[in-house]
C-alpha positions as CSV (number, residue, x, y, z in Angstrom):
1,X,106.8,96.9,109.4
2,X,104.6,98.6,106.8
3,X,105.5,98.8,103.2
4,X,105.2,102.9,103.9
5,X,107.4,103.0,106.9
6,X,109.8,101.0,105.3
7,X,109.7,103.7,102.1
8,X,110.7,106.3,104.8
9,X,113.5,104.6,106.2
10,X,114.9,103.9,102.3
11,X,114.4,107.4,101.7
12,X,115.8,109.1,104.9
13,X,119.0,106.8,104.5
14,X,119.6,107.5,100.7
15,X,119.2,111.4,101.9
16,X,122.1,110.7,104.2
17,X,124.0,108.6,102.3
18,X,124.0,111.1,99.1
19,X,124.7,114.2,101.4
20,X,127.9,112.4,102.9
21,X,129.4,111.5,99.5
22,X,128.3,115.0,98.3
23,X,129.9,116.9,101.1
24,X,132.9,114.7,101.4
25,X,133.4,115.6,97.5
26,X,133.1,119.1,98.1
27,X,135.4,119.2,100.5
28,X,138.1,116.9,98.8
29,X,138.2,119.0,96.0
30,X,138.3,122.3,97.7
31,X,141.3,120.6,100.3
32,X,142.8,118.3,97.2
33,X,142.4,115.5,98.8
34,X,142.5,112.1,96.4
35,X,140.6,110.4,99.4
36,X,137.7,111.3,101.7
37,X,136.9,109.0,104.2
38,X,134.3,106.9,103.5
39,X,133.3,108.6,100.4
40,X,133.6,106.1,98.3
41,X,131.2,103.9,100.3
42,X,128.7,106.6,101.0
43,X,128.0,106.7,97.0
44,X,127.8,103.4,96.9
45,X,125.3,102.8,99.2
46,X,123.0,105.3,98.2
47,X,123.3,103.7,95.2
48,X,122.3,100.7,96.4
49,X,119.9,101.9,98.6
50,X,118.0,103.6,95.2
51,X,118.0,100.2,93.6
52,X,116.5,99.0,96.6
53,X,113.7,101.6,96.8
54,X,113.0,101.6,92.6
55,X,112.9,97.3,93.4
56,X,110.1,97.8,95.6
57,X,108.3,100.4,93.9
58,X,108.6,99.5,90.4
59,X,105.1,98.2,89.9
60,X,103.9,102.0,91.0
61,X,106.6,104.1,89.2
62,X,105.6,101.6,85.7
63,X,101.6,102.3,86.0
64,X,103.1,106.3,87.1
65,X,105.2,106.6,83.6
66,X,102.7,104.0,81.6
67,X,99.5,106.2,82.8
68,X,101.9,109.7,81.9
69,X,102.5,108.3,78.4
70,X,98.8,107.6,77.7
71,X,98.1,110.4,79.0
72,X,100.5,112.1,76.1
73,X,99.0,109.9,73.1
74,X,95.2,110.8,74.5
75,X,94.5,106.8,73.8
76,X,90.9,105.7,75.4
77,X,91.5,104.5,79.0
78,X,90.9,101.1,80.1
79,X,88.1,100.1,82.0
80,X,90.3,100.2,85.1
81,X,91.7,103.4,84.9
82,X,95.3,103.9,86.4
83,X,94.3,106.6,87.9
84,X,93.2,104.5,90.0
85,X,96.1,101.9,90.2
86,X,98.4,105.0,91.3
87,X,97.9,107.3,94.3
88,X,97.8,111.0,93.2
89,X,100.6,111.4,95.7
90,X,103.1,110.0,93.0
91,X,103.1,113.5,91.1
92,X,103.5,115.0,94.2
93,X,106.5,113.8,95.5
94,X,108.2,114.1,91.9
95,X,107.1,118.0,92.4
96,X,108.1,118.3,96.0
97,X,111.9,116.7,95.2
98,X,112.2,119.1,92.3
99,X,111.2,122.2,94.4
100,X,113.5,120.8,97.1
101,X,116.1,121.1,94.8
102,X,115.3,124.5,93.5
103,X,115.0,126.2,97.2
104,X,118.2,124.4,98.2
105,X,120.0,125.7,94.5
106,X,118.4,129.0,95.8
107,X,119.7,129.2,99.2
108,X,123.1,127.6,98.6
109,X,123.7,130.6,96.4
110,X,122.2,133.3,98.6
111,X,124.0,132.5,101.1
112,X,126.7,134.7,101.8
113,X,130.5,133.0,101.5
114,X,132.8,132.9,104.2
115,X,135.0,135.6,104.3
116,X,138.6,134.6,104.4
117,X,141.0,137.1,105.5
118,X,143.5,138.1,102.9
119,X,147.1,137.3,103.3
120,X,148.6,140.8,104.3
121,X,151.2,142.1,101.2
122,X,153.4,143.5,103.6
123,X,156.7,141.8,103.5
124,X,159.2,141.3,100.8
125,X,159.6,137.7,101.2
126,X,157.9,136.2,98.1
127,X,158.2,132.6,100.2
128,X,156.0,133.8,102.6
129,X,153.4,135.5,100.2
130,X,153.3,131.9,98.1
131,X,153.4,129.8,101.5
132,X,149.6,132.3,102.7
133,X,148.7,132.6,98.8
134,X,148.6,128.5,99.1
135,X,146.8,127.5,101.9
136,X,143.5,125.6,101.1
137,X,140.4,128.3,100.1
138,X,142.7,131.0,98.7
139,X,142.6,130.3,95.4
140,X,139.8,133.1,95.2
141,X,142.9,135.5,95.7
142,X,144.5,134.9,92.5
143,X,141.8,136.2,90.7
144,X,142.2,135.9,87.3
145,X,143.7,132.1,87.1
146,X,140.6,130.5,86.6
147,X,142.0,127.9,83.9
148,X,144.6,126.0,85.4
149,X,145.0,123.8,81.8
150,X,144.6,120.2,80.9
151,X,145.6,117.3,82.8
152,X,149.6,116.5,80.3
153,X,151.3,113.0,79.1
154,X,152.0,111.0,82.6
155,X,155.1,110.1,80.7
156,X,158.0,112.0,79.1
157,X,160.1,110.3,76.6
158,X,162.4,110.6,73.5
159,X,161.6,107.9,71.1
160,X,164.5,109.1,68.7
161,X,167.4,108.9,71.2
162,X,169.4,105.5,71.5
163,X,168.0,103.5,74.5
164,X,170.1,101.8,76.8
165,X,168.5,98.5,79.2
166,X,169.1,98.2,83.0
167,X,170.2,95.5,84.3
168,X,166.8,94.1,87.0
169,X,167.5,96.3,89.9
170,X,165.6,93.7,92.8
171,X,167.3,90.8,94.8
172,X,170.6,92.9,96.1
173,X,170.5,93.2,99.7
174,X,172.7,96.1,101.4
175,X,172.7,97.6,104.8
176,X,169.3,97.5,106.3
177,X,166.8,100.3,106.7
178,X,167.9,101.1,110.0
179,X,171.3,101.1,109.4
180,X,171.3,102.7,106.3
181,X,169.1,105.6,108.2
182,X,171.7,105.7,110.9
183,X,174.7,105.9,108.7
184,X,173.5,108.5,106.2
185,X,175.5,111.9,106.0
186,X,175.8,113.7,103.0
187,X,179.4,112.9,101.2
188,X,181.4,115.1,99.4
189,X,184.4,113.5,98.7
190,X,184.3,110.6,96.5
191,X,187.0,108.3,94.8
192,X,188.3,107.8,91.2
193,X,186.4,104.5,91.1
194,X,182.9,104.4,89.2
195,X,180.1,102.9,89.2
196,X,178.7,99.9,88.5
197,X,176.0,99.7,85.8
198,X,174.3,97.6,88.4
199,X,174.6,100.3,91.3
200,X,173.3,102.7,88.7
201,X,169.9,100.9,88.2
202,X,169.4,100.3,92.0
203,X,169.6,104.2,92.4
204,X,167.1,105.1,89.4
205,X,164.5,102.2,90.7
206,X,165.0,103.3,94.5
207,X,164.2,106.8,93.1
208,X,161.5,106.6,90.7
209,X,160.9,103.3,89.9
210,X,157.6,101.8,89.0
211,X,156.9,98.8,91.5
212,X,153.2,97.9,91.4
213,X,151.2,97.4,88.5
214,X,148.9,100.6,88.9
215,X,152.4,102.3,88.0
216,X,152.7,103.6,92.0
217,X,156.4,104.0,92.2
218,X,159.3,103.9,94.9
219,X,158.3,107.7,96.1
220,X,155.4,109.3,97.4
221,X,153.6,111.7,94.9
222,X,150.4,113.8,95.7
223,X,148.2,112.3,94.0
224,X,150.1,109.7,92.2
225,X,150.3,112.5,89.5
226,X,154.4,112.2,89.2
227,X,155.3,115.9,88.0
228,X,159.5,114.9,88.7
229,X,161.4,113.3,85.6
230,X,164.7,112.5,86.1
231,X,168.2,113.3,84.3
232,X,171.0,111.2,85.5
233,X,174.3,113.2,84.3
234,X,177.1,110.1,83.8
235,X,180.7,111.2,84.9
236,X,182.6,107.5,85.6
237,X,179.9,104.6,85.4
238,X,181.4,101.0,83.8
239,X,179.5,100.3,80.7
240,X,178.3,103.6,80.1
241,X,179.3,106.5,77.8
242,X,179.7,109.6,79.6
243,X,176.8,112.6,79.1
244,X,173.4,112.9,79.9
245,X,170.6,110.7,79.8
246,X,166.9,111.1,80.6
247,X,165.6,107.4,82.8
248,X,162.5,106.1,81.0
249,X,160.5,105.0,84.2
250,X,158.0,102.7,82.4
251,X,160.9,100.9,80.5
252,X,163.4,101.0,83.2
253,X,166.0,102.1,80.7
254,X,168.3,105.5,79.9
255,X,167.6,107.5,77.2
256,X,171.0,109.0,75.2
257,X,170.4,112.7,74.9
258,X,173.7,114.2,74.6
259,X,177.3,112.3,74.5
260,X,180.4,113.3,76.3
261,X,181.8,115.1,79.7
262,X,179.9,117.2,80.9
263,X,181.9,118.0,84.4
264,X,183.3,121.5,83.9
265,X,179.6,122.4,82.4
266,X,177.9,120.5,85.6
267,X,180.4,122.1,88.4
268,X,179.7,125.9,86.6
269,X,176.7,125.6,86.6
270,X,176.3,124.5,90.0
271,X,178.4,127.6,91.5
272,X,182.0,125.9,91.5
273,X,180.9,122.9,94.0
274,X,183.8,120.6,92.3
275,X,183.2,117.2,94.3
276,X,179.7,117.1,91.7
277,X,182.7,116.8,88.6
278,X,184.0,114.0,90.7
279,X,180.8,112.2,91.2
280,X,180.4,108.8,89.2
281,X,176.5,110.4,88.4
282,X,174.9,113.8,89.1
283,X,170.8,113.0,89.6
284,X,169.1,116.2,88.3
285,X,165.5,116.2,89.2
286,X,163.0,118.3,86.7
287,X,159.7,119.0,87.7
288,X,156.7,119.3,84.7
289,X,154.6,121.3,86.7
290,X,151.1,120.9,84.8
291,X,151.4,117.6,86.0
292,X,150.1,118.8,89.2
293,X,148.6,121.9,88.3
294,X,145.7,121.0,87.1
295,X,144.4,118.9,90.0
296,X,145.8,120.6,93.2
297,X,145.7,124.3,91.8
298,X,147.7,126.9,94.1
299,X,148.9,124.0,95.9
300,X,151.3,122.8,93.1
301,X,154.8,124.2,94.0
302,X,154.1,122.7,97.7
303,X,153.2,119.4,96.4
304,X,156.3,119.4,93.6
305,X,159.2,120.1,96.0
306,X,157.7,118.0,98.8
307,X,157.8,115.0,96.0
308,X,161.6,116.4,95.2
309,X,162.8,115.6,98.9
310,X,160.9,112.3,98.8
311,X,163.3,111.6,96.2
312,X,166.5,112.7,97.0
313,X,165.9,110.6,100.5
314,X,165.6,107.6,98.7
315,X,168.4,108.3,96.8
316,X,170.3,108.8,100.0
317,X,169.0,105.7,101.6
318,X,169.6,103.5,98.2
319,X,173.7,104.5,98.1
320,X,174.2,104.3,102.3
321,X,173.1,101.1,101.7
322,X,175.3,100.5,98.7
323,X,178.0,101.6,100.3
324,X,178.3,104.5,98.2
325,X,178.3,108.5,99.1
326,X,175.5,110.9,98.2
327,X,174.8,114.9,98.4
328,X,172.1,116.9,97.6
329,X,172.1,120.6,96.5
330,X,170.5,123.0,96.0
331,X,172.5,125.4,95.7
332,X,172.7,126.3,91.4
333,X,172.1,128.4,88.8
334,X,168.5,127.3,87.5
335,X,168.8,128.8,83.7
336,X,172.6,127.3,83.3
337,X,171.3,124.0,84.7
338,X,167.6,124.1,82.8
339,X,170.4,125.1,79.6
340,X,172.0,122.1,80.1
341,X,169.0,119.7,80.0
342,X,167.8,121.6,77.2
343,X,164.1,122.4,79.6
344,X,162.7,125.9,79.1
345,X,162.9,126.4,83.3
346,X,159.0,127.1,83.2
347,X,156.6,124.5,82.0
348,X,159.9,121.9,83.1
349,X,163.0,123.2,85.1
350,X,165.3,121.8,87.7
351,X,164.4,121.8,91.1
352,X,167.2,119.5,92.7
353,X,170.6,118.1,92.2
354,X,172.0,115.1,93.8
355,X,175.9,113.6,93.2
356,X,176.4,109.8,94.0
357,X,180.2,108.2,94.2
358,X,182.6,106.1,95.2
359,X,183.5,106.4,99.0
């Protein structure tokens, strides 16, 4: 194979290779996708593929740019000129790529863009509006949210609060996975016997917590962004001081926000649903949405509550197993709640509440 054809085949397959991982960008960021199939690879190899072609070529690209910078300085030329030494076709191909560039600049933005129909504003049900508004490619509609803000901390915390240690949540062994799956039903009646301190930190680490090193935890998130904080609300758990405590993921600890018994204030504010005053814990789940925001855009809300039910499942699995009863609602008053935990309901509000207890 001659040195030419093999220049061609370098060429062609660093064309392909770049458009893949440039497509396959676009259209993970348009769709929010953290992955794109074989994106990853594609850039990679055309990469490698340039370091291959610049390998072979370097003795003509360093006469190209040595011959250019005499050129510049108007020194004397040698008695072989590089002229000579490079083919005139070098400054050719550097201005045929640039003008490929340009006409492609110039016809990507004269094209005309597709035309997506507009969700029709003809119903009263805001759900619906949000659930069209959302859909990848619509963000267009919102018109003036151009900014959606800064990527926020990963982690809240309240370094001025007294923190208390978990006990290590890994090595019990309850009802299988199938079994607990089979067995779960929402419980509402519970028993005056609390909870363990133990059972306590199974729940928060089946819920939220952090088990691999990259700080992926027990639940799904999109992205592995983690918008949810939670706010376990302590009725009747040995070893604990009843109130309401934030759970510091990264520490695997509670954090003491406000001391004392908060049932009455918990059952109001949760439309007079009394078995939550008779839970040993009420789980309230915040979401923080800039968390998401500022990656998947219009798709945020989707993405938050999604992550929401992926928690309250495991919460569900994590006392079945236990031997313990568990029932999420939904069913509140979002300002008395987000008054509660002392959230402003907007950039952080409650989005789920979850009871565990004594069967």
């Amino acid at each position: 194979m001659r040195r030419k054809d093999l220049d061609y085949i370098l060429i062609t397959a660093m064309l392909l290779s770049g458009a893949y991982a440039t497509l396959s960008g676009l259209v993970a960021d348009l769709f929010g996708f953290p992955q794109f199939f074989l994106h990853r690879y594609a850039g990679y190899l055309c990469a490698a593929l340039t370091l291959v072609h610049f390998t072979l070529n370097g003795r003509r690209i360093t006469l190209y740019l040595r011959h250019r910078w005499r050129k510049a300085e108007q020194t004397p030329r040698t008695s072989t000129p590089v002229r000579e030494q490079v083919r005139p076709s070098g400054r050719r191909q550097f201005l045929i790529g640039g003008a490929a560039a340009a006409v492609g600049f110039i016809v990507g933005r004269a094209l005309p863009a597709r035309v997506r129909p507009q969700p029709s504003l003809d119903t009263t049900d805001l759900g619906e509006l949000y659930h069209q508004w959302s859909k990848p490619g619509y963000s267009h509609i919102l018109g003036v949210v151009s900014d959606w803000g800064e990527r926020p901390e990963q982690y809240r915390a309240y370094p001025e609060t007294q923190k208390i240690t978990l006990p290590d949540p890994r090595g019990y062994r309850g009802l299988s996975l199938e079994e607990a799956i089979g067995t779960r039903r929402s419980i509402r009646n519970y028993t005056t016997v609390g909870l363990s301190l133990e059972e306590l930190s199974r729940l928060l680490y089946a819920a939220q917590g952090i088990t691999a090193r990259q700080g992926l935890r027990a639940s799904p998130s999109a992205g592995a962004l983690y918008p949810i904080e939670l706010y376990p609300v302590v009725h009747n758990v040995a070893g604990l001081e009843p109130g309401l405590y934030h759970y510091a993921v990264r520490e695997h600890a509670l954090e003491l926000l406000r001391q004392g018994d908060l049932r009455a204030a918990v059952v109001k504010a949760s439309l007079g649903q009394g078995f939550l005053g008779q839970a040993g814990v009420c789980f309230a789940l915040t979401a923080l949405f800039q968390r998401t925001r500022w990656r998947y855009r219009e798709r945020t809300y989707r993405y938050v509550l999604l992550e929401a039910g992926h928690i309250g499942q495991n919460l569900y699995l994590a006392a079945t197993s236990m031997g313990l009863g568990a029932c999420a609602i939904g069913a509140f008053l979002d300002d008395e709640w987000n008054n509660l935990l002392q959230v402003d309901g907007v950039t952080e509000a409650v989005v789920y509440v979850i009871s565990v207890g004594s069967t």
